[in-house]
C-alpha positions in Angstrom: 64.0 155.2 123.8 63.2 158.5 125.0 65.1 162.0 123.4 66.5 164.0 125.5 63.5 166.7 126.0 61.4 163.4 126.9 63.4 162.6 129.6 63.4 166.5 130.8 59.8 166.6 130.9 59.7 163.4 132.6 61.9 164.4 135.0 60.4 167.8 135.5 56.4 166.3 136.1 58.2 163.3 138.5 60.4 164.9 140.6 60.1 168.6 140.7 58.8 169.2 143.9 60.3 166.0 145.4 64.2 167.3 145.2 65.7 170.3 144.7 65.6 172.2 141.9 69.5 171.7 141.0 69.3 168.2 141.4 67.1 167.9 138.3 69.9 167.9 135.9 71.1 165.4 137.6 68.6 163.2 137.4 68.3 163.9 133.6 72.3 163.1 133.2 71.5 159.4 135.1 69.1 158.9 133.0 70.7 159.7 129.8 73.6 157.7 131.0 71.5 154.4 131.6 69.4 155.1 129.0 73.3 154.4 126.9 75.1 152.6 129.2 72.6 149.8 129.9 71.3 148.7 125.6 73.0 145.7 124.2 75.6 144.8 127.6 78.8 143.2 126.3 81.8 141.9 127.8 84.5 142.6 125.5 83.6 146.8 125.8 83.0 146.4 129.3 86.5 145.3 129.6 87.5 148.2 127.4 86.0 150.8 129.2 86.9 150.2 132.5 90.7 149.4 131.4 90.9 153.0 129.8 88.6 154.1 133.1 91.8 152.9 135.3 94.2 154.3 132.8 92.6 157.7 132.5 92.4 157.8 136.8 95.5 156.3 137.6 97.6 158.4 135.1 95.8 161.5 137.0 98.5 161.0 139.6 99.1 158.2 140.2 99.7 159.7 143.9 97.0 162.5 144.4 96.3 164.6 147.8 92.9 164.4 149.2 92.4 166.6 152.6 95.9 167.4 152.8 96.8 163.3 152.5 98.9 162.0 149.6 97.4 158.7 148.2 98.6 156.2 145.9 96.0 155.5 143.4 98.0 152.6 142.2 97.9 150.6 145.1 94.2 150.1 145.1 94.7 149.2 141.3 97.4 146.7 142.0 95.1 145.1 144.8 91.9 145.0 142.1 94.2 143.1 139.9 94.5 140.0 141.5 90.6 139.5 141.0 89.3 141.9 138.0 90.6 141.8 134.3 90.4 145.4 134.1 92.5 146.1 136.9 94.9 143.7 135.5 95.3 145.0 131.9 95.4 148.6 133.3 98.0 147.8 135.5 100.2 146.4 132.5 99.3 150.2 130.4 99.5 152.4 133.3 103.0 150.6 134.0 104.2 150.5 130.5 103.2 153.8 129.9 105.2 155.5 132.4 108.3 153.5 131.7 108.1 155.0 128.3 108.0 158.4 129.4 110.5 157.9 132.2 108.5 157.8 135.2 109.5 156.1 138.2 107.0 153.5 138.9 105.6 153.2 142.3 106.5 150.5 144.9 102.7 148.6 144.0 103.5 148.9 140.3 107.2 148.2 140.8 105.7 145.0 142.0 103.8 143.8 139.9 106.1 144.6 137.4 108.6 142.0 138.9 105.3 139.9 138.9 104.2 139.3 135.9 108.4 139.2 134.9 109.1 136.7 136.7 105.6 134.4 137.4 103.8 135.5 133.7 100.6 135.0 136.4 97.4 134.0 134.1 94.4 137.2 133.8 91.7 137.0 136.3 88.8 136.2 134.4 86.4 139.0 132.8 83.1 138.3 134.5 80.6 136.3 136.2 77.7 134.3 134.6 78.7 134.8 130.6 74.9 133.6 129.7 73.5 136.9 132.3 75.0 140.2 132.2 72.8 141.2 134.8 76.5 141.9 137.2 77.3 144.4 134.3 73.8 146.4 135.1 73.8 146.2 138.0 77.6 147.8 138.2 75.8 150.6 135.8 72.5 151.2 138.2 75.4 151.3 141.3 77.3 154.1 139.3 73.9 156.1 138.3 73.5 156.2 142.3 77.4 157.5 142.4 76.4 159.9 140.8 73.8 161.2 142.2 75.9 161.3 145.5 78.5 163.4 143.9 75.0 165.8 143.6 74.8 165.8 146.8 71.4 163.0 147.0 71.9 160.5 149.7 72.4 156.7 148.3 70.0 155.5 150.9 67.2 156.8 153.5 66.0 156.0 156.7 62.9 154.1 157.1 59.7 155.7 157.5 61.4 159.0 155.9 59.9 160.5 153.0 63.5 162.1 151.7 64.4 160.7 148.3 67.1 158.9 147.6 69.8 158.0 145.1 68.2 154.4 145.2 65.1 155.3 144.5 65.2 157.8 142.0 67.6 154.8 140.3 65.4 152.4 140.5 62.7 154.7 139.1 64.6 155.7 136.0 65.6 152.1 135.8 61.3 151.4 135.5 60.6 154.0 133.0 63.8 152.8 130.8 62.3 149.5 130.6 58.7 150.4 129.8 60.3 152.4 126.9 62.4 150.0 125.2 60.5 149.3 122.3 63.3 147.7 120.5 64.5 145.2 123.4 67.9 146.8 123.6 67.8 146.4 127.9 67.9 143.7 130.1 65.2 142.7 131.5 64.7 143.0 135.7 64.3 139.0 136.8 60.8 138.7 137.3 59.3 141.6 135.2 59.8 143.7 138.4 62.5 146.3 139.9 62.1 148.3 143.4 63.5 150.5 145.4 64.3 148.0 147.9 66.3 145.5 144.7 68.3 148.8 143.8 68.7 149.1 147.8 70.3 145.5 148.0 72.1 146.0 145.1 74.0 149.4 146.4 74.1 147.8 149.9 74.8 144.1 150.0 76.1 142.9 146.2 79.9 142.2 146.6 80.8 143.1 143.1 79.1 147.0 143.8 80.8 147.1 147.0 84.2 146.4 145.7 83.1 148.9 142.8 82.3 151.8 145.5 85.7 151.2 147.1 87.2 152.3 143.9 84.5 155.4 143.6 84.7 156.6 147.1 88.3 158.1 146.1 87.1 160.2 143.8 84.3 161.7 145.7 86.7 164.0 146.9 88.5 165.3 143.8 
């Protein structure tokens, strides 16, 4: 893999020219973060992190105003918890935590509360395809592109337009990742072969990224 002054120069002799200048760190910080976030995929931290994701966000508030608007972070977290593990075993700390501390839980958390009380309902399970973790990378490629909207770089681009995008700069970093993973630590694009346009479908059309931007599209405000 790459050290950090790699990826600079990288980054410098790719795209200077092609963004602006203030993006480059940007690029450099999606980079770094796949780089991590994308070696030796597991389940088990997956779940971990985004639990303690949840947690961290949710305990931010839980009710937050965004342009003057108060909004209940908990019930998007309570409505994620019928399907995702995460969401589920978040909602159990986030509610257990503030009954410690004396909080007054919030009607969705009062909720499921009585819920789980009273039905003990069964965990959603963690994840698709145990044998392929490809949902997992692609959830990490989906949050590199977050990120470069929160830079202000557009997700996607119209066709026949030579602005670049979060997408493609993605799936870019995503190529050169690959070709230096000497020690087999990524998972491999199906086929030998990623593109703009698979990073495009992925951002666009995959249900679990879509879901995924739901959650992020809160926090592209704060």
């Amino acid at each position: 893999m790459m050290t950090e002054e790699q990826v600079k120069r990288k980054v410098d002799i790719h795209w200077r020219g092609k963004v602006d200048n203030e993006v480059l760190p940007r690029i450099v910080e999606v980079w770094l973060y796949l780089q991590s976030n994308l070696a030796d995929l597991s389940r088990d931290s997956e779940l971990e992190g985004s639990v303690e994701w949840w947690f961290q966000h949710i305990m931010r508030g839980p009710i937050i105003n965004i342009a003057g608007h108060d909004v209940d972070l908990t019930e998007q977290l309570i409505e994620e918890s019928a399907n995702d593990a995460a969401a589920f075993e978040a909602a159990k700390k986030v509610s257990a935590s503030m009954i410690e501390n004396g909080q007054q839980l919030t009607p969705a958390l009062a909720g499921f509360v009585v819920t789980v009380l009273r039905d003990n309902p069964e965990r959603p399970k963690s994840g698709h395809g145990t044998r392929s973790l490809t949902d997992l990378r692609n959830e990490r490629l989906a949050f590199a592109v977050w990120m470069l909207r929160r830079a202000g770089v557009s997700p996607t681009r119209k066709v026949g337009s030579e602005d670049v995008s979060g997408c493609d700069i993605v799936a870019d970093v995503f190529y050169y990742i690959v070709a230096s993973d000497d020690k087999g630590l990524i998972r491999q694009p199906k086929g030998g072969s990623f593109s703009e346009k698979t990073m495009y479908d992925i951002w666009v059309k995959n249900s679990r990224v879509k879901a995924q931007k739901t959650t992020m599209g809160v926090y592209l405000d704060l």
